[in-house]
N, C-alpha and C positions, 0 to 999 in steps of 0.2 A: 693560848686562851688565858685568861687574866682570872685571878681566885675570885672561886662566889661565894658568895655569905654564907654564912651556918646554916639555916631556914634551908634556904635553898637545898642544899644536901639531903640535912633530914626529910624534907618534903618528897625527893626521890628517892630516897630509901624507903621511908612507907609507902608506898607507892608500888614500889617494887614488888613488895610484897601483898599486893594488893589482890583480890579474887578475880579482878576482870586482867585478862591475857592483853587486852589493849592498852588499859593503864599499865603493867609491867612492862610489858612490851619497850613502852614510852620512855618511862620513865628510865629503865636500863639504859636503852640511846643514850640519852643525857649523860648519865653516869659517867658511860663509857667516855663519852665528847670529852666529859669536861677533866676527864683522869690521863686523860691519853696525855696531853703535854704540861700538865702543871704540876709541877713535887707538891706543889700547896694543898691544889685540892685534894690528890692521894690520900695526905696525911689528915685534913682534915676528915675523908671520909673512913679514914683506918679509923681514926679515933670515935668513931661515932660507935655508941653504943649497940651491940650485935649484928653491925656493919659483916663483919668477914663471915661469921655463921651463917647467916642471912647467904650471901651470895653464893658461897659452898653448896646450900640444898639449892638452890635456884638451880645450880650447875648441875643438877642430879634429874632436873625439869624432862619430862618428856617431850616437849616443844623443843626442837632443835634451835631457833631464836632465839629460846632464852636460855639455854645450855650454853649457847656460844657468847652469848652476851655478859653472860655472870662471868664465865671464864676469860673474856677479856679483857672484865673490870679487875677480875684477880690477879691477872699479868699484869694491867697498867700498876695496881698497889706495888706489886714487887720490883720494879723499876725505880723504888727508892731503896736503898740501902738499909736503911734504918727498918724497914718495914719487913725484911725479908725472911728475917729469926724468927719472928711470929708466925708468920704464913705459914712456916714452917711446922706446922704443929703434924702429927703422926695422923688425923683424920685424915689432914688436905693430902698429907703421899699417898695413903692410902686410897683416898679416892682417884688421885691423879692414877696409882695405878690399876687398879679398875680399868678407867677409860685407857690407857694405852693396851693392856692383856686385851680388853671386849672389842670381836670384829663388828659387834652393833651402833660402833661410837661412830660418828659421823667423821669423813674426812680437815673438816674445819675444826671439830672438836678436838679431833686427834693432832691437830697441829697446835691449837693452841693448849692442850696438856700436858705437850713435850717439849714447848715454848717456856710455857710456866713449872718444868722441872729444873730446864736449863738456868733461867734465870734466877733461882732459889738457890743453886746448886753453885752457884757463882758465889756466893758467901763462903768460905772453908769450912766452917761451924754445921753445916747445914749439911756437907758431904755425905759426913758416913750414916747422918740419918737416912738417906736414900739407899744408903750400902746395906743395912741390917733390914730395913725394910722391903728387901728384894727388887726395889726399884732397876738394878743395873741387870737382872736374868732377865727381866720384862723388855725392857728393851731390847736385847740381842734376841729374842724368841720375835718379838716385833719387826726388826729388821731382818730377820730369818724368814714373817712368811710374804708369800707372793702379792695376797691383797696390800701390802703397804708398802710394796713398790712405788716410785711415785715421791711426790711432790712430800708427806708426810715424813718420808724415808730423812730426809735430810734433817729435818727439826728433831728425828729420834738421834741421829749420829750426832749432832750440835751438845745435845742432852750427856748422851754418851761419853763425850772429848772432854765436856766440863767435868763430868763424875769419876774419870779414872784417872785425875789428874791426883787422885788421893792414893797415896800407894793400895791402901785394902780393897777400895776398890777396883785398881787394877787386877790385882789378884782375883777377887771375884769376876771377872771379865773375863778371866784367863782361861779360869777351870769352867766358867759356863758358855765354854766356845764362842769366844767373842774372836776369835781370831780366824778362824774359818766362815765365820758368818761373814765377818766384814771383806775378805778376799770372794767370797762367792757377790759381793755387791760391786769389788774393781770389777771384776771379770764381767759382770752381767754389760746387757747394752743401754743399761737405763739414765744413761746421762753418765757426762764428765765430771758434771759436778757432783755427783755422788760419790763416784771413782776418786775424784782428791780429796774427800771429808772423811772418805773410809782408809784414806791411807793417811792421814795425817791423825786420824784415832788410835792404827798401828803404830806409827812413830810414839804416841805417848805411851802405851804398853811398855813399848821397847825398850821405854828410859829404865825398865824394872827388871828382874832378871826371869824374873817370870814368865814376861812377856817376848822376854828376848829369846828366850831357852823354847818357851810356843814356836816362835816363828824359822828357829832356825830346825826344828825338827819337821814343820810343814812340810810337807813331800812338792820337790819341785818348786819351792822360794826363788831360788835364787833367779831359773829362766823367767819363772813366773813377775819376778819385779824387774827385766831386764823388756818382758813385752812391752812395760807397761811404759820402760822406757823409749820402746820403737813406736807406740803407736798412740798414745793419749795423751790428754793435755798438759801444758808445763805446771798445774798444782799437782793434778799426778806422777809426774816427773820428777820431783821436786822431793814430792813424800818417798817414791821406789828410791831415788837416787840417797834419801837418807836412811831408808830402809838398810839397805844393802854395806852402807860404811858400817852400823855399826853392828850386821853379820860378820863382816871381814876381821873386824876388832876381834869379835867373839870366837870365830872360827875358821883355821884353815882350810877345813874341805870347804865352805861355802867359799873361798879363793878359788878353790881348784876346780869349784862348781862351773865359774867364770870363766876361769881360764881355757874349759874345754870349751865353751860358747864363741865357735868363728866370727860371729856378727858384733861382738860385746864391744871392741876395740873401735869399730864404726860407729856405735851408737853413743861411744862415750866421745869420740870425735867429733860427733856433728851436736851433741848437745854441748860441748866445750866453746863451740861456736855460735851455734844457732837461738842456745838456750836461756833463758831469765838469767838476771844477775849470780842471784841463790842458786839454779841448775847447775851454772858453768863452773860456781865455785864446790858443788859437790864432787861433778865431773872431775875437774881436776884432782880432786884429793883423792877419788877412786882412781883415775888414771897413774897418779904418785903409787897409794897401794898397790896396784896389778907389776906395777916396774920393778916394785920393791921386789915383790913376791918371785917377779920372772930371774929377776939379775939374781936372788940368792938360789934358786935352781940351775941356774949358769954356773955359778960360781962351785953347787954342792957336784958340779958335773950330771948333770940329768939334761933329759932334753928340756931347751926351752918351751912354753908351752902358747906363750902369747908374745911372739916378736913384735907384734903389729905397732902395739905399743914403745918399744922402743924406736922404730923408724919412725912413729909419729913426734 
């Protein structure tokens, strides 16, 4: 859509705010239309005087229409760069968190609040305001309960992957069980794609030692991301298979975890073969690991414990 004139703007901004629910209504529409694909108008309506305040209480609206409307005028703003620092002010997380904590917020509302954390959160500068502001316990307690199973689930982990990509807030992640939350969401049946968003949250964890030291004392890691190799999809696949290398890095019993698993040898065989680019090439390096590990048990005189690997 091609930028509209100033007038135009301001006209739906008063409007907005206007006492009839039919002219808000309206005029939001618009907003929204005309914000969704032009950097232009964005900006021009960032700059518009009490523009973002304005749409903030809107967002606070007991009409679910216009709660959902103001908030995805506030997503479209932040889809400019430049505009992001400011959204970012400590009301708007505070309110964003609000609606992710209240089981009252509407499903659409609750998508697009963790829509528009993610996308804020995508600036560095912006991180650890959502860190201090508790934004990263809200979410793990959100995808901890059962009502936001579901479609919602996924826009909080998106939220989540961008936020701990800051080392503190990993750390925060770590100790407010963000690592057992997200292992209870592989394991659950609520979709694959939930299963590889929640494992590729752990892999960033993992980049930290925090994360790493969480995971490798998780009870039962190792079979547990070796299922997930036999039985889910290849972005599941993908995340266990990176999981698990840089357990091995980390620790020999997580090796020997493996090596007692009779099916581990098949599973890395058939994903060597069967599997995505990325799989085959994790596979392999696990497969490299396990020979390493077996042949220096040959060698220390022990029983071998995973031949299978070496006749493969």
């Amino acid at each position: 859509m091609s930028t509209v004139v100033p007038e135009k703007i301001t006209l739906c901004l008063s409007e907005a705010q206007s006492e009839s629910h039919e002219t808000q209504e309206r005029a939001l529409r618009t907003l929204a239309s005309i914000t969704k694909v032009s950097p232009q108008n964005r900006s021009l309506l960032a700059q518009s005087e009490g523009a973002i305040p304005a749409f903030l209480t809107l967002s606070k609206s007991s009409s679910s229409i216009i709660q959902v409307l103001s908030l995805a005028i506030l997503f479209n703003l932040s889809l400019n760069p430049d505009l992001k620092k400011s959204l970012a002010d400590m009301e708007t997380i505070s309110h964003l968190n609000s609606m992710i904590a209240s089981p009252k917020t509407s499903p659409e509302s609750g998508r697009l609040a963790s829509s528009l954390v993610c996308s804020l959160a995508m600036l560095d500068k912006n991180k650890a305001k959502f860190g201090v502001a508790g934004t990263i316990q809200l979410l793990i307690e959100a995808i901890s309960r059962p009502d936001y199973r579901g479609l919602a689930t996924h826009h909080l982990l998106s939220s989540l992957a961008e936020l701990v990509q800051f080392h503190g807030n990993s750390t925060l992640a770590v100790r407010s069980g963000a690592i057992p939350a997200l292992i209870q969401v592989v394991e659950s049946t609520d979709g694959e794609d939930l299963a590889g968003t929640s494992l590729a949250v752990l892999c960033l964890l993992a980049r930290f030692d925090e994360g790493l030291n969480g995971l490798r004392k998780t009870e039962g890691i190792v079979s547990r991301m070796v299922n997930v190799l036999k039985g889910r999809c290849m972005l599941s696949k993908e995340g266990a298979a990176e999981i698990l290398i840089r357990l091995f890095d980390e620790s020999e019993g997580c090796v020997r975890d493996a090596m007692r698993l009779p099916e581990f040898s098949t599973v890395l065989a058939d994903l060597s073969v069967r599997g995505s680019a990325r799989a085959r090439e994790k596979a392999s390096l696990l497969m490299k690991k396990m020979m390493e590990a077996d042949l220096d048990s040959y060698v220390d005189g022990s029983t071998v414990l995973f031949p299978a690997l070496i006749e493969f």
